[in-house]
PyMOL CGO cylinders between C-alpha atoms (Angstrom):
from pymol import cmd
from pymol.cgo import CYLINDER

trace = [
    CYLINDER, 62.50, 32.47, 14.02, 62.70, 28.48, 13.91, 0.3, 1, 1, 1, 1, 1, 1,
    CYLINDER, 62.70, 28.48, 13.91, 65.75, 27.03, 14.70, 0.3, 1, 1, 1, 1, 1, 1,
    CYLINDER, 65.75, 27.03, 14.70, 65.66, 25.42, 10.88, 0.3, 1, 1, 1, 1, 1, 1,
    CYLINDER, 65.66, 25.42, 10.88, 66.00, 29.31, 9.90, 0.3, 1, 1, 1, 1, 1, 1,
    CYLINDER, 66.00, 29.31, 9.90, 68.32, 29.64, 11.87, 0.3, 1, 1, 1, 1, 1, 1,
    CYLINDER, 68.32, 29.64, 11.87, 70.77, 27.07, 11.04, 0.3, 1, 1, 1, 1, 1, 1,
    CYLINDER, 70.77, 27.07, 11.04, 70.11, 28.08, 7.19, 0.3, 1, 1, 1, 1, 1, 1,
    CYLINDER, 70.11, 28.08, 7.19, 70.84, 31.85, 7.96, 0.3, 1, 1, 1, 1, 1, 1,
    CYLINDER, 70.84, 31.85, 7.96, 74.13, 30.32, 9.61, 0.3, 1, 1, 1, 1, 1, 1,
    CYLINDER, 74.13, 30.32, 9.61, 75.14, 28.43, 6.34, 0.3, 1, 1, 1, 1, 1, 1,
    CYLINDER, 75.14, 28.43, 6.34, 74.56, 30.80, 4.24, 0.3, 1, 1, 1, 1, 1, 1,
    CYLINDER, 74.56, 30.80, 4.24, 76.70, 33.42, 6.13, 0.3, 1, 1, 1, 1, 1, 1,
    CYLINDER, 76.70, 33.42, 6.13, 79.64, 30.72, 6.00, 0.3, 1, 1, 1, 1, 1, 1,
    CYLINDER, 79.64, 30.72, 6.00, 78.95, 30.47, 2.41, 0.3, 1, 1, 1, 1, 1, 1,
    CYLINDER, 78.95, 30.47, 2.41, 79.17, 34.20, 2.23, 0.3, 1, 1, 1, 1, 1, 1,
    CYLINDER, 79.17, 34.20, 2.23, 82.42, 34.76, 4.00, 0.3, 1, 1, 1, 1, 1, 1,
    CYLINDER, 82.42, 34.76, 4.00, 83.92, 31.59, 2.23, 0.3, 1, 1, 1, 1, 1, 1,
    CYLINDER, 83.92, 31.59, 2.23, 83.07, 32.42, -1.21, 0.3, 1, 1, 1, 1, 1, 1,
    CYLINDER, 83.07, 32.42, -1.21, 84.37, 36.31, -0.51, 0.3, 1, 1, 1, 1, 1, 1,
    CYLINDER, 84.37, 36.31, -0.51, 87.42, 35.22, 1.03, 0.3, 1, 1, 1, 1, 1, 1,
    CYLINDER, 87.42, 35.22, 1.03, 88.17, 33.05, -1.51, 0.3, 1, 1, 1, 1, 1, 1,
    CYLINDER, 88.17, 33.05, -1.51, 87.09, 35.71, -4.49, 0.3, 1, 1, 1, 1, 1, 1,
    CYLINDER, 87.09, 35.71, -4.49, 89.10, 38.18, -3.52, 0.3, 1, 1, 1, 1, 1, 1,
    CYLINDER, 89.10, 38.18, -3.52, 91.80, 35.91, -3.01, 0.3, 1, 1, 1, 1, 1, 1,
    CYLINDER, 91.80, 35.91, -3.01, 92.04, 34.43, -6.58, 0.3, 1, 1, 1, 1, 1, 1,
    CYLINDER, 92.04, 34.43, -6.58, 91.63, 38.12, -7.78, 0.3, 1, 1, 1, 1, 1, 1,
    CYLINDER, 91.63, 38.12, -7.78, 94.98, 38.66, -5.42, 0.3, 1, 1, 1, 1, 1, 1,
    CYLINDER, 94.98, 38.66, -5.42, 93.00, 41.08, -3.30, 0.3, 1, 1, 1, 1, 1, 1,
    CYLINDER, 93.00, 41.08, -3.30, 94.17, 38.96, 0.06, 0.3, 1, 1, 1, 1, 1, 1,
    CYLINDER, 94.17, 38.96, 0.06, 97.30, 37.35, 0.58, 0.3, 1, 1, 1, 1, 1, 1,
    CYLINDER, 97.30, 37.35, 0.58, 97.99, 34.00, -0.33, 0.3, 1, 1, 1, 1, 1, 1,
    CYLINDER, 97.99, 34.00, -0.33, 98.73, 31.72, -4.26, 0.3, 1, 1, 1, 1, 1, 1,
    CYLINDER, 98.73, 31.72, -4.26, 98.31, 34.97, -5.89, 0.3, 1, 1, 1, 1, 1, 1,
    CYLINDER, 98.31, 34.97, -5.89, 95.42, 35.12, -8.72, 0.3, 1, 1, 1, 1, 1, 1,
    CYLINDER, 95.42, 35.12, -8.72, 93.92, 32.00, -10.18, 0.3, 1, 1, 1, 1, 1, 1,
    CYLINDER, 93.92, 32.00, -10.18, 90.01, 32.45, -12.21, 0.3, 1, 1, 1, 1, 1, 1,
    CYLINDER, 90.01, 32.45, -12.21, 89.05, 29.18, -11.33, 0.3, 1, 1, 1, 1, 1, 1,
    CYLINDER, 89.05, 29.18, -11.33, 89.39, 30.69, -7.09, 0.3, 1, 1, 1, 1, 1, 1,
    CYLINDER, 89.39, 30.69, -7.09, 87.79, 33.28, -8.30, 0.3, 1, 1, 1, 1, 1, 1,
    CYLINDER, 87.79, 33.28, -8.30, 84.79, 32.27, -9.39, 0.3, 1, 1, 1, 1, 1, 1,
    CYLINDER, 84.79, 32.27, -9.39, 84.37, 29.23, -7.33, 0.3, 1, 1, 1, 1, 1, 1,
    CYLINDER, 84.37, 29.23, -7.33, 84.14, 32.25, -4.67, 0.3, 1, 1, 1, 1, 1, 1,
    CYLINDER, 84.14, 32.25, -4.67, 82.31, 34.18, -6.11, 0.3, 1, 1, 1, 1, 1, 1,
    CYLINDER, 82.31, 34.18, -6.11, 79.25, 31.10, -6.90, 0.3, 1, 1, 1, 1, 1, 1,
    CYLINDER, 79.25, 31.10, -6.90, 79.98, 30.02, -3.20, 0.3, 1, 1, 1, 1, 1, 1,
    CYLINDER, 79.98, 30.02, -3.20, 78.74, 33.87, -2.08, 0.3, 1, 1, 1, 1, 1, 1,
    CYLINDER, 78.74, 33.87, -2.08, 75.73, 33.80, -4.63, 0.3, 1, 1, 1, 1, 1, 1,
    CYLINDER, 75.73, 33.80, -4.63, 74.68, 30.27, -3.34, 0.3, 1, 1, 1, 1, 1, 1,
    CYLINDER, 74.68, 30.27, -3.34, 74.80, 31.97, 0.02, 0.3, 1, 1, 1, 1, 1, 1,
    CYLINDER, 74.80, 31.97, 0.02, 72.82, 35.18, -1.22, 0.3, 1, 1, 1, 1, 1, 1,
    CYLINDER, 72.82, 35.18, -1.22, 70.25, 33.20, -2.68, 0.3, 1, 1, 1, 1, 1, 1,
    CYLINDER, 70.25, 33.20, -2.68, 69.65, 31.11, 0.37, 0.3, 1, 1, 1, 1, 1, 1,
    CYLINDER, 69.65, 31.11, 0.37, 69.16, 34.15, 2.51, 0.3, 1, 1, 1, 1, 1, 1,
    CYLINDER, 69.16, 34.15, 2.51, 66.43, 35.54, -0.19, 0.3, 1, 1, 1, 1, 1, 1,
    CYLINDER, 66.43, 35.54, -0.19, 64.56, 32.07, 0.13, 0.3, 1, 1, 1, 1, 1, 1,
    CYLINDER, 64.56, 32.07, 0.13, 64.48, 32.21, 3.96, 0.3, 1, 1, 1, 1, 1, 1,
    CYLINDER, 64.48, 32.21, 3.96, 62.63, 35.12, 4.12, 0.3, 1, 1, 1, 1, 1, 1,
    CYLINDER, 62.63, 35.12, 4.12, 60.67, 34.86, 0.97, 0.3, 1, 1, 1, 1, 1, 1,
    CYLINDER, 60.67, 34.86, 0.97, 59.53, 32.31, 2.44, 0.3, 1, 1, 1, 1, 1, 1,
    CYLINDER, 59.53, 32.31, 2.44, 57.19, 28.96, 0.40, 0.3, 1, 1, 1, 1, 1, 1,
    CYLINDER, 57.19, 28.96, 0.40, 54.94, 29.94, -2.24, 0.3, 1, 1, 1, 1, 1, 1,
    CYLINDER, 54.94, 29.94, -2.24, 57.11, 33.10, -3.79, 0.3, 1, 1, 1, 1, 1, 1,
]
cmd.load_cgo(trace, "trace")
């Protein structure tokens, strides 16, 4: 694995974790401002960005 691979698997995990945490917090799953949509699904695009980079790091160029 390149280091460029790396780093991208590392972002997208942080994108992951950010975009969960702050899902399930505007759906009042976790504590904190109670529910808001908009939290919700910035969270929830923030965790698909981060799904979608891991499936183009090892789909690799020309899929």
């Amino acid at each position: 694995m390149t280091v460029g691979k790396a780093l991208a698997l590392v972002v997208a995990a942080v994108l992951l974790v950010a975009g969960g945490a702050l899902a399930l917090t505007g759906m009042g799953y976790l504590g904190g401002g109670g529910t808001s949509t908009a939290w919700s699904v910035l969270g929830a695009a923030l965790a698909g960005l981060g799904v979608a980079l891991v499936i183009s790091i090892f789909r690799g160029p020309g899929r």
